[in-house]
C-alpha positions in Angstrom: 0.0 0.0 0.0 0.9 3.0 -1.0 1.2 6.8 1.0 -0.4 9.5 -1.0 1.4 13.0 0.0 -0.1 16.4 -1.3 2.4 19.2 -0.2 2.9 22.5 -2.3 5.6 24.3 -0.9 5.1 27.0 -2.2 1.3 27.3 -0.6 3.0 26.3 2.2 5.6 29.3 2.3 3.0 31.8 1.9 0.9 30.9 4.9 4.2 31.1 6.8 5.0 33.9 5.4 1.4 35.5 6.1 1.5 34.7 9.6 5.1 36.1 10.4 3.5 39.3 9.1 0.8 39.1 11.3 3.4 38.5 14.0 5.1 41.9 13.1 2.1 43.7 12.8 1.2 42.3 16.8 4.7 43.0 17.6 4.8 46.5 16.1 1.7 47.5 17.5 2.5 46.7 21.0 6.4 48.8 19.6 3.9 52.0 19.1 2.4 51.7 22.0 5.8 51.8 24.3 6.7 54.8 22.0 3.6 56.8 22.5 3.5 55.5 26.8 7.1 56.5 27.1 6.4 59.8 25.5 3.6 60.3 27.9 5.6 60.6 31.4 5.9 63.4 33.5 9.0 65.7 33.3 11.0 65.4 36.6 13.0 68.3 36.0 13.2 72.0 36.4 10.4 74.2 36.3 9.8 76.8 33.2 7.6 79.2 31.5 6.8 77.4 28.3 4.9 79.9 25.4 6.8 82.2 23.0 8.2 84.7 25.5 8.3 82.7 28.6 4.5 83.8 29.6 3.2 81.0 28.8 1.8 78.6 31.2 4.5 76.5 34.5 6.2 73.3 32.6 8.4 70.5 34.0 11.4 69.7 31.7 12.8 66.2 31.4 16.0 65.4 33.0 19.0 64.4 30.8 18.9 60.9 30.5 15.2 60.4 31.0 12.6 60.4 27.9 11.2 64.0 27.1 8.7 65.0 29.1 5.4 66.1 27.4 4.9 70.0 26.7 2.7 70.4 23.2 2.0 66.6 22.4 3.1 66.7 18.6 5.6 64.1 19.0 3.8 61.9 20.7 1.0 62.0 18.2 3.8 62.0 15.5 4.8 58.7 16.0 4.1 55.9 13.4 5.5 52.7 12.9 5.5 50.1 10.3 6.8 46.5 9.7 9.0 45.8 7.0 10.9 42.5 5.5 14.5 43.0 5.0 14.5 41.3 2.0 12.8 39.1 0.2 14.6 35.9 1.2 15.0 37.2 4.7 12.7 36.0 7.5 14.1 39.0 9.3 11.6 41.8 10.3 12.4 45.5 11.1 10.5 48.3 12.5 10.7 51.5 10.8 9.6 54.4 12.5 8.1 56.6 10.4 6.2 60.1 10.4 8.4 61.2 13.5 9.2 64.7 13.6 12.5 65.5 13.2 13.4 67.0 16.5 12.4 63.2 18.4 15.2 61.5 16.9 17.7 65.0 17.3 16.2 64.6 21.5 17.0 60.7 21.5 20.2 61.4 20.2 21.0 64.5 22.2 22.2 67.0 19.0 22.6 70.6 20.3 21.7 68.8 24.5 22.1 66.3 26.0 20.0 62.8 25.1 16.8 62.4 26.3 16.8 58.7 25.2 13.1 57.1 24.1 13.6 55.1 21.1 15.5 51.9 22.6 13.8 52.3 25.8 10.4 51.9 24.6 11.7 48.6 22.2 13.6 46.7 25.1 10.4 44.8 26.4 9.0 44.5 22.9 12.6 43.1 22.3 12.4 40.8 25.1 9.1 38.5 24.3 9.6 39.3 20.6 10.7 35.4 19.8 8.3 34.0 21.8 5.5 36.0 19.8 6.6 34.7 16.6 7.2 31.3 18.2 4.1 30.7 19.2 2.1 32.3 16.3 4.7 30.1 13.9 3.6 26.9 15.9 0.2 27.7 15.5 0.3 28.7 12.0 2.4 24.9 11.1 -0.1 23.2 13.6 -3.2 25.0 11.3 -1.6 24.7 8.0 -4.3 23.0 5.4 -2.7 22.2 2.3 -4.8 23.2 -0.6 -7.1 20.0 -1.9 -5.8 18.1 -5.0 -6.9 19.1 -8.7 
């Protein structure tokens, strides 16, 4: 007796690859969320008159070191992030951050000051349970896999 086998790799590849983008889009979601949280705390530093000629209304800088602290809200509501593949043979997936404006990635750097840091922070625990997201969904998605009915 014979085994009959029915397995189209290529069918097979593209559910894989559909659910790793699923996986990044999870993954990039809970990214944007960090971002905009981390971009939400309180300044702990000194006090100042924010407004175009200091009359404007008390404001708590952040200190060097710390994310920035919140004054207008435009870079927080800035912030957008998108998946990408590498390349094409790559199973690797970065996060771009787009649509920031420019003076978020001159205060994470610290150009002209020094760095009030945001970027990395808000990606280490994204970072840290990032394989087992993928893991899991890939397991699933291998577990689920169908392969399309014969012709």
């Amino acid at each position: 007796m014979k085994a009959k086998h029915n397995f189209n790799s290529a069918h097979f590849a593209q559910h894989i690859t559909a659910d790793l983008q699923r996986s990044a889009n999870t993954l990039i979601l809970m990214y944007q969320k960090n971002l905009k949280n981390t971009l939400s705390i309180a300044g702990t530093g000194k006090l100042y008159r924010g407004g175009g000629q200091g009359k404007g209304s008390l404001r708590r800088r952040s200190v060097p070191g710390a994310p920035p602290a919140v004054d207008t809200g435009e870079l927080r509501r800035s912030v957008q992030t998108k998946p990408t593949l590498t390349s094409k043979r790559s199973s690797l997936i970065r996060f771009v951050i787009a649509g920031v404006k420019k003076y978020g990635f001159m205060l994470d750097a610290g150009k002209g000051r020094r760095a009030r840091p945001w970027i990395a922070r808000s990606a280490d625990p994204v970072r840290r349970i990032a394989a087992s997201v993928v893991s899991k969904n890939l397991n699933k998605a291998i577990r689920n896999y169908r392969p399309p009915s014969p012709r």
